[in-house]
N, C-alpha and C positions, 0 to 999 in steps of 0.2 A: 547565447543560444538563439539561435534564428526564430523565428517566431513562424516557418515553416517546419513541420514535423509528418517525417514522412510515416508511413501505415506500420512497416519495420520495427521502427524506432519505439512507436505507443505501443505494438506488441509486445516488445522486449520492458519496455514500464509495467504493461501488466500480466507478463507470465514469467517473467525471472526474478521481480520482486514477490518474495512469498507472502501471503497474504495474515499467514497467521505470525508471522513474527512481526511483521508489520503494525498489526495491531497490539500484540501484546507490550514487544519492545521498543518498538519507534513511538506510537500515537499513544499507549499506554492507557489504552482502555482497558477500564475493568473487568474482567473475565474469570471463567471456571473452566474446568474439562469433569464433567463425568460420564460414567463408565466408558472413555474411552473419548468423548466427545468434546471438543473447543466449541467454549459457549463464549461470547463476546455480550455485554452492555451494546445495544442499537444507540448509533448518536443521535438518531432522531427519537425512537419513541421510548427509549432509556427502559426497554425491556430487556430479559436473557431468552426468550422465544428465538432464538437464531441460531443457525448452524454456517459451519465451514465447509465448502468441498473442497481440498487438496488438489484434487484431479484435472480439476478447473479452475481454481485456484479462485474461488467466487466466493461473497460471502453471503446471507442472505436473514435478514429476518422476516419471521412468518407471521409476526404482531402486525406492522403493516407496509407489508409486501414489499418492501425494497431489495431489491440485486445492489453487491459492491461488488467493484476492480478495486483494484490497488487505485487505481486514481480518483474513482468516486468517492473511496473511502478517504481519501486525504480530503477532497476537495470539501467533504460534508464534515468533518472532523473539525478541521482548520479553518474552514470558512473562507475557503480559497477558489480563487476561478479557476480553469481550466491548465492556464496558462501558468500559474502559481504552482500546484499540484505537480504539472510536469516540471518545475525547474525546484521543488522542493525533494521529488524521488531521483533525479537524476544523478547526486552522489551516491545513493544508495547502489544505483545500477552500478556508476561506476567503480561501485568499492567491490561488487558482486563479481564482474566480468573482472577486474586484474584478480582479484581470488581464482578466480578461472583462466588466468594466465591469457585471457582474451585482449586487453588492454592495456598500456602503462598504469602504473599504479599513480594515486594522488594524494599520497601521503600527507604531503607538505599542503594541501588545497585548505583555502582557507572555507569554513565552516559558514553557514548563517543561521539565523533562525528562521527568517521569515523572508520570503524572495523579495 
């Protein structure tokens, strides 16, 4: 991956990775939904004062004020820089877009844990 990344590209990391499955099933934070609601564990201040908007696909807690993308939330999770984060969501996209018949698929692509 180039270590150039065009406006495109980081769009598509954080609005075709959904945010709440991201959390629940990729980063496996600890979470609730009530009445209707995805509450996530804050990886900084390890409260459930946080919500999801779908719409925007943002996450947010209200303990002490942090906004998540898909890439903040990797990068604060993981303990990852910038650069990390996008080469750790990137199979994810690509597994997303050939689901969407957008891409070849990379079935056979070998996995990592950590970039």
């Amino acid at each position: 991956m180039s270590n150039t990344l065009s406006k495109e590209h980081l769009r598509e990391l954080r609005n075709r990775i959904e945010i709440i499955p991201l959390i629940a099933e990729v980063l496996e934070l600890l979470y609730k939904t009530h009445d209707g609601r995805f509450r996530f564990m804050c990886p900084l201040c390890h409260d459930f004062d946080t919500a999801v908007k779908p719409d925007t696909n943002l996450a947010r807690c209200f303990r002490c004020q942090r906004n998540f993308n898909t890439i903040d939330m990797v990068m604060t999770v993981k303990h990852y820089s910038f650069m990390q984060a996008v080469r750790y969501l990137q199979p994810i996209l690509e597994h997303l877009l050939a689901r969407a018949g957008n891409r070849p698929s990379l079935q056979n692509a070998p996995t990592r844990s950590r970039p």
